[in-house]
VEXVEX-309982 format. One record per residue (C-alpha): x, y, z; residue number from 1. Coordinates in pm, 1 decimal. Layout:
<dovos>
{dovo {X, Y, Z}, NUM}
...
</dovos>
This chain:
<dovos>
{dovo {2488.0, 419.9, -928.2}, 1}
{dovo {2422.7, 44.4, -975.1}, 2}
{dovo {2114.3, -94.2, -1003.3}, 3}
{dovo {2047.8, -340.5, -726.5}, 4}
{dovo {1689.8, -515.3, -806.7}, 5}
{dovo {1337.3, -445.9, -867.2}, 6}
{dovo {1150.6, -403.4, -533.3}, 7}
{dovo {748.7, -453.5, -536.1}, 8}
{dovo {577.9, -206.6, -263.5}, 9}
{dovo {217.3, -302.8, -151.5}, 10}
{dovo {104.1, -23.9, 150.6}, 11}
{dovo {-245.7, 156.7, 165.1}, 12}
{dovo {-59.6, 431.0, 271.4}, 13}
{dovo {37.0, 685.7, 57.7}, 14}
{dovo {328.1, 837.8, 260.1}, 15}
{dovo {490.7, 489.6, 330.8}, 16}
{dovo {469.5, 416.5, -81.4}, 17}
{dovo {627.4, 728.1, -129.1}, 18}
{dovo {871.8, 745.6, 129.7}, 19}
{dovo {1001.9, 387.2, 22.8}, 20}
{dovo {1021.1, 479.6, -329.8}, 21}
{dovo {1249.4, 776.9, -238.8}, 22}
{dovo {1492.8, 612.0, -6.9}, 23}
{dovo {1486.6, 266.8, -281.8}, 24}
{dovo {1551.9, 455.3, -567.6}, 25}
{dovo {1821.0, 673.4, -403.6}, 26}
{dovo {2021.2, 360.7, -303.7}, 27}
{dovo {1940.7, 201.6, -683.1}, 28}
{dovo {1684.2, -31.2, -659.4}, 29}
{dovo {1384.0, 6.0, -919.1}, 30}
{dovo {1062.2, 55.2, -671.7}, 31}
{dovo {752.5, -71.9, -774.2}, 32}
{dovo {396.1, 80.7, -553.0}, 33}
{dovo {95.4, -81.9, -536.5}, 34}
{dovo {-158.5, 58.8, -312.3}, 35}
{dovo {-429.2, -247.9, -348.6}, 36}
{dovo {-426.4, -582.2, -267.8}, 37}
{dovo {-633.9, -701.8, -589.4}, 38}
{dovo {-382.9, -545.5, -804.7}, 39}
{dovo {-72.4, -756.4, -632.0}, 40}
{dovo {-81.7, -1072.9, -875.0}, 41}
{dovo {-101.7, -906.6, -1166.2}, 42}
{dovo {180.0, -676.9, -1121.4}, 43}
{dovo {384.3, -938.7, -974.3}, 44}
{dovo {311.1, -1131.4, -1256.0}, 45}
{dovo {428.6, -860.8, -1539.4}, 46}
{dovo {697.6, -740.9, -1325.8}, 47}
{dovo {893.6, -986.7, -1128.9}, 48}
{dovo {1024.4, -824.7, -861.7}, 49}
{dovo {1368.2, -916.2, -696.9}, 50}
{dovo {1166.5, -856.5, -319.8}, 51}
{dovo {811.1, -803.5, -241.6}, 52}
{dovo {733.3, -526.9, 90.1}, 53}
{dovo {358.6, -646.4, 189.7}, 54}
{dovo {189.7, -453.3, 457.9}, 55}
{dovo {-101.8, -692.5, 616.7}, 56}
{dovo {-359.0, -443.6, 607.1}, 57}
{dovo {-504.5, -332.5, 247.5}, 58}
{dovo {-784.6, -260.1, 96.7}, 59}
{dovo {-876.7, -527.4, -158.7}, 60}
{dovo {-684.8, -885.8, -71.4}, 61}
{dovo {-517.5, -889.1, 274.0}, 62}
{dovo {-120.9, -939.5, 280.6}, 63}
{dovo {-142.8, -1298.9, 458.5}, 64}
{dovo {-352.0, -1389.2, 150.9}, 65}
{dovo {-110.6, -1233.8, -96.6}, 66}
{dovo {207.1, -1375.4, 116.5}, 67}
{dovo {47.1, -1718.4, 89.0}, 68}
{dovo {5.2, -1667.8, -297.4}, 69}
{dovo {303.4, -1521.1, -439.3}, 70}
{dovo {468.7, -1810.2, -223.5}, 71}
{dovo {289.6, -2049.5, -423.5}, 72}
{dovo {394.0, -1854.7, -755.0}, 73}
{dovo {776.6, -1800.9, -658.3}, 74}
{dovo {1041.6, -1787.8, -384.9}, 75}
{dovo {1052.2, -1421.1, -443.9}, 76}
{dovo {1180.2, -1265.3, -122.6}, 77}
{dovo {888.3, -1154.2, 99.4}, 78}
{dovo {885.2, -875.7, 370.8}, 79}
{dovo {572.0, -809.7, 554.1}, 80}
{dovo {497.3, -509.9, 742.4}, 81}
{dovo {372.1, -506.8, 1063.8}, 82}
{dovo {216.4, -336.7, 1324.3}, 83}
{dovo {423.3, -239.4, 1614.8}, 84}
{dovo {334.3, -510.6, 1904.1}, 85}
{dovo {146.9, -730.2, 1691.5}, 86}
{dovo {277.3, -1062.8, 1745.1}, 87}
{dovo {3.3, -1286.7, 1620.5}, 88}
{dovo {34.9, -1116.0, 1268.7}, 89}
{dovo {428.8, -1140.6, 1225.6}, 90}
{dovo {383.2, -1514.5, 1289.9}, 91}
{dovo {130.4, -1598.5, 1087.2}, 92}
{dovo {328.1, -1412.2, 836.6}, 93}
{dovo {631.5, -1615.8, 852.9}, 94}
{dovo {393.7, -1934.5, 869.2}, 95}
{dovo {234.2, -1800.3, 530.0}, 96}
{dovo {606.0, -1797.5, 410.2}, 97}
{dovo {722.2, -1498.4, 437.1}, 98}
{dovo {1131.4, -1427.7, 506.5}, 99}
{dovo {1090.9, -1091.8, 727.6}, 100}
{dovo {906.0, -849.7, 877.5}, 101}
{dovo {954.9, -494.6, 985.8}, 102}
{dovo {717.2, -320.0, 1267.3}, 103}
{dovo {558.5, -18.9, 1176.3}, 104}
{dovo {673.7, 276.8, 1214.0}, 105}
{dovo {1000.5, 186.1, 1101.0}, 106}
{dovo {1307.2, 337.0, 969.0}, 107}
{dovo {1333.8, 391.6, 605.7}, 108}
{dovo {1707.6, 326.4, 627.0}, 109}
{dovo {1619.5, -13.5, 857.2}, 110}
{dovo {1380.9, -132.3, 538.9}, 111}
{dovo {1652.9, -80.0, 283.4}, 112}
{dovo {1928.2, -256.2, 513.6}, 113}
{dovo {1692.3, -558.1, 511.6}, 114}
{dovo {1613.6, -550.9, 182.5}, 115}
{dovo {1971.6, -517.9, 69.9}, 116}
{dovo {2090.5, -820.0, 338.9}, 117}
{dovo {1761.7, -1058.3, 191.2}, 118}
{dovo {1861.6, -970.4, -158.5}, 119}
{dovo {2249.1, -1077.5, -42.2}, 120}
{dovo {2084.3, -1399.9, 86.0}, 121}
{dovo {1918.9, -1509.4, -236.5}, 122}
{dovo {2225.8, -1497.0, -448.7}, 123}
{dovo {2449.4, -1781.8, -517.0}, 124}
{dovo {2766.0, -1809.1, -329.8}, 125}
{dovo {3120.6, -1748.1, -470.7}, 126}
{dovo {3130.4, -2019.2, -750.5}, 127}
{dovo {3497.8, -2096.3, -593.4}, 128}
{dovo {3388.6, -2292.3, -320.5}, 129}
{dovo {3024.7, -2462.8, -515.1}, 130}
{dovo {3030.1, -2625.6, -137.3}, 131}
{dovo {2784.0, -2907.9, -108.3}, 132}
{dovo {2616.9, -3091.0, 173.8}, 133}
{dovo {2530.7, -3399.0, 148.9}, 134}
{dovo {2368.6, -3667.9, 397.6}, 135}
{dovo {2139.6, -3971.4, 370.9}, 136}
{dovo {1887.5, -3811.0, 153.5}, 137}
{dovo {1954.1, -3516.1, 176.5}, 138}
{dovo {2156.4, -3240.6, -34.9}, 139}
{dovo {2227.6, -2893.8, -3.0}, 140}
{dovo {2374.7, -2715.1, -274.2}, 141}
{dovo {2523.2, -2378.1, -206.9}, 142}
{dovo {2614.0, -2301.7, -494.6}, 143}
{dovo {2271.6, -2290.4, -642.0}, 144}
{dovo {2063.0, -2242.2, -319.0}, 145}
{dovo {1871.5, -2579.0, -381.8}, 146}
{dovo {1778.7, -2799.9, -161.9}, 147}
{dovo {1718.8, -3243.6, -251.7}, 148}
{dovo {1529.3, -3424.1, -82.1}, 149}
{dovo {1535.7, -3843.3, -207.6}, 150}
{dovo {1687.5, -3653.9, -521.9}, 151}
{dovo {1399.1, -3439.7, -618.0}, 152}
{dovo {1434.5, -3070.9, -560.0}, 153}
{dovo {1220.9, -2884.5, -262.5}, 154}
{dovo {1142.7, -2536.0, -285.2}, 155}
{dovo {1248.8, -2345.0, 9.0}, 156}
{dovo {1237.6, -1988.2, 69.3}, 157}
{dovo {1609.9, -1771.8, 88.4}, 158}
{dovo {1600.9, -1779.7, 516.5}, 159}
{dovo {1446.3, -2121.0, 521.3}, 160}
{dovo {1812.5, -2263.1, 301.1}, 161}
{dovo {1988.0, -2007.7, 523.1}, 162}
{dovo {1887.2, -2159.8, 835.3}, 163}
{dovo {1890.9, -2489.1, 686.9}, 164}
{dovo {2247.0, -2472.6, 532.2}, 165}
{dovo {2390.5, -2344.0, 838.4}, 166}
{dovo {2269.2, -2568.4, 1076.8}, 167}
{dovo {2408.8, -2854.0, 871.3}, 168}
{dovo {2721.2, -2709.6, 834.0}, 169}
{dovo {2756.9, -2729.6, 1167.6}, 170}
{dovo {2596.0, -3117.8, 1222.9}, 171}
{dovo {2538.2, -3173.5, 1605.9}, 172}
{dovo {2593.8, -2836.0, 1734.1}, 173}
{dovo {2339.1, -2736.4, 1919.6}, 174}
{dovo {2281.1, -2334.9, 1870.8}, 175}
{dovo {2031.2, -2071.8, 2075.1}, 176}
{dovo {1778.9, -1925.3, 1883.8}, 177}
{dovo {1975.1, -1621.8, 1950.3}, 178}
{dovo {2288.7, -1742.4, 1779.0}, 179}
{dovo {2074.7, -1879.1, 1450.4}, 180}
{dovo {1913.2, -1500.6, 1471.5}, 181}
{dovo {2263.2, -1350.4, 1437.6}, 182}
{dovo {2405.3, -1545.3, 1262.4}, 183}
{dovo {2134.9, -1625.3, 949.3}, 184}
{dovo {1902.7, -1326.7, 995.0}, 185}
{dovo {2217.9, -1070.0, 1104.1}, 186}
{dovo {2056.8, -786.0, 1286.5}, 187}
{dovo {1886.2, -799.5, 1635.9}, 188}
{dovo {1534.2, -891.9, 1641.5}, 189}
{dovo {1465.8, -771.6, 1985.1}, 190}
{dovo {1433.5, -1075.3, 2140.5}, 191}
{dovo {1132.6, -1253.2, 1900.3}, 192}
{dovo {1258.6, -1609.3, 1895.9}, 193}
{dovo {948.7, -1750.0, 1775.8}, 194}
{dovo {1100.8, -1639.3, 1419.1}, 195}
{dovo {1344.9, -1914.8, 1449.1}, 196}
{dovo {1092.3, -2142.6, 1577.6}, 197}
{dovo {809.6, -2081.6, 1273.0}, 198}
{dovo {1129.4, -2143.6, 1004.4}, 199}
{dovo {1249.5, -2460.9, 1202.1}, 200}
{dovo {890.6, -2571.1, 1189.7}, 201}
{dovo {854.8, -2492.2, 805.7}, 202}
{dovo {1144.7, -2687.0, 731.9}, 203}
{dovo {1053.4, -2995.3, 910.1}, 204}
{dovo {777.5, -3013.6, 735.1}, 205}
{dovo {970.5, -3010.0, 365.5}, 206}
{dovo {1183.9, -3204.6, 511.0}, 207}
{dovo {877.3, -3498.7, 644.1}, 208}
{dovo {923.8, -3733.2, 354.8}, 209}
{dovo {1277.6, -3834.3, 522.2}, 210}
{dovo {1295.2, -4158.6, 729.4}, 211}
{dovo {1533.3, -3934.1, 960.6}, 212}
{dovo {1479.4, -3597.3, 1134.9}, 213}
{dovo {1745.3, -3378.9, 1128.9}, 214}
{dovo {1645.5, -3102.9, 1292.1}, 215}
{dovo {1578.9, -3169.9, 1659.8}, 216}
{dovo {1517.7, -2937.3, 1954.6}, 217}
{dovo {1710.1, -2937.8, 2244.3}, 218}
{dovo {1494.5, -2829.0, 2479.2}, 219}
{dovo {1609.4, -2549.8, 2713.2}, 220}
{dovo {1880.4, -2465.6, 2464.3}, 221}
{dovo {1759.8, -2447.9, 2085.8}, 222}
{dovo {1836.9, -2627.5, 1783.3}, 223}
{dovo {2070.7, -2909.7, 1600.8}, 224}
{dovo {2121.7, -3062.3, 1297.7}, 225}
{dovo {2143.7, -3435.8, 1392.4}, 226}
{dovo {2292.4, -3657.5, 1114.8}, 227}
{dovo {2234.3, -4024.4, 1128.6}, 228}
{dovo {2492.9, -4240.8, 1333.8}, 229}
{dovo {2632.1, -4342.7, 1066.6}, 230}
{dovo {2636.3, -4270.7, 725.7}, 231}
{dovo {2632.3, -3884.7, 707.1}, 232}
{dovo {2917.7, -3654.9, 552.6}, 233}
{dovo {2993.5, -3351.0, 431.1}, 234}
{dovo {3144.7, -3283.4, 125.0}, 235}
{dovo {3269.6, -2990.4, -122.2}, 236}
</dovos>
C-alpha cells in the first residue's frame, strides 16, 4: 500500500484516537495521537505532519489556541473537530485558520475522504500546465500554490488559494456560495455558507495592501473576482 502522509491526531478521547489511527493507517497514512493540548507544539514540531485533526475541546491548550498557533508556524492543513450543532465554534475555527471541520460524531470513512481531498488540495498541479494568474498586483501561481501580492509572497492556507485561484480564473463571474462549496471544498456542507464567507473574509484581508479589491460581494447572489477595468489578464 502507498504511503499517503503523516496525519497529526489531537482528541481527549481515547476511542476517537484509536478509531482514527485504525481507519488512517489502513488506507496508508502514518497517524500520529496526541491526547493533550500542551503536548501539540512539540510534536508538531519533531514531526511535521502532512494534516493536523484538532478537536476544540482538550485538556491542556484548547484547539482554537493550537489552530491559531500551528497557523503561525506553517500552512500545514488543519481540520478541527466539532461538536454537532455548534456553529459559533466551527467559525471561529475557520477564522483561527483552519481549512475544515467535521461535526462530531462523524464517520471514520467521512474523516479520511477529507483528509485525502485536503491533502489533494495542497499539492502542486500537473507541472504541464504551471498556469499563472496574473493581474495588477497580483499573482497566482498554480504551479507552486503561492500567492504575490506587490511581488512579495503571502502565505495563504490550501482552501484560502483554492478559493482564491478559482474565483480568478473565472474574473467577473459572480458564483453562489453554494457553487464555490462544490466546486473548491467538493462535498456538501449541509447548507453552512458562512464557510465561504469566513475564507472570503480571510482573504480580503491578505489581500488589504492592494489599491484594488478584487473580491466583491454581490449581494443576494455571492461572490466575484472583479479585475480592474483595465489592465488585468490572465496568462499561462
Amino acid at each position: 500500500m502507498p504511503f499517503l502522509g503523516k496525519v497529526l491526531v489531537v482528541d481527549d478521547d481515547q476511542n476517537v484516537l484509536e478509531l482514527v489511527k485504525l481507519y488512517g493507517e489502513r488506507e496508508g497514512f502514518d497517524v500520529i495521537v496526541v491526547n493533550n493540548g500542551d503536548q501539540v507544539l512539540s510534536v508538531f514540531d519533531r514531526e511535521n505532519p502532512d494534516v493536523v485533526i484538532l478537536d476544540i475541546m482538550l485538556p491542556g491548550k484548547d484547539g482554537l489556541t493550537l489552530c491559531r498557533s500551528l497557523r503561525a508556524i506553517r500552512m500545514t492543513p488543519i481540520i478541527m473537530l466539532t461538536a454537532k450543532g455548534e456553529e459559533a465554534d466551527r467559525v471561529l475555527g475557520l477564522e483561527m485558520g483552519a481549512d475544515d471541520y467535521v461535526s462530531k460524531p462523524f464517520s471514520p470513512r467521512e474523516l479520511i475522504a477529507r483528509i485525502k481531498a485536503v491533502l489533494r488540495r495542497t499539492q502542486p498541479v500537473d507541472a504541464v500546465a504551471n498556469w499563472k494568474l496574473k493581474y495588477p498586483g497580483l499573482e497566482i501561481q498554480a504551479d507552486t500554490r503561492k500567492v504575490l501580492v506587490a511581488g512579495k509572497e503571502i502565505e495563504v492556507t490550501p482552501r484560502e488559494f483554492d478559493l482564491l485561484y478559482y474565483l480568478a480564473q473565472n474574473p467577473r463571474r459572480v458564483f453562489t456560495r453554494d457553487r464555490l462549496l462544490a466546486a473548491v471544498w467538493g462535498y456538501d456542507y449541509f447548507g453552512d455558507q458562512r464557510t465561504v464567507d469566513v475564507h472570503i473574509r480571510r482573504l480580503r484581508t491578505k489581500l488589504a495592501l492592494l489599491p484594488h479589491e478584487y473580491l466583491t460581494t454581490v449581494w443576494g447572489v455571492g461572490y466575484q473576482f472583479t479585475p480592474p477595468v483595465k489592465g488585468g489578464e490572465t496568462t499561462s
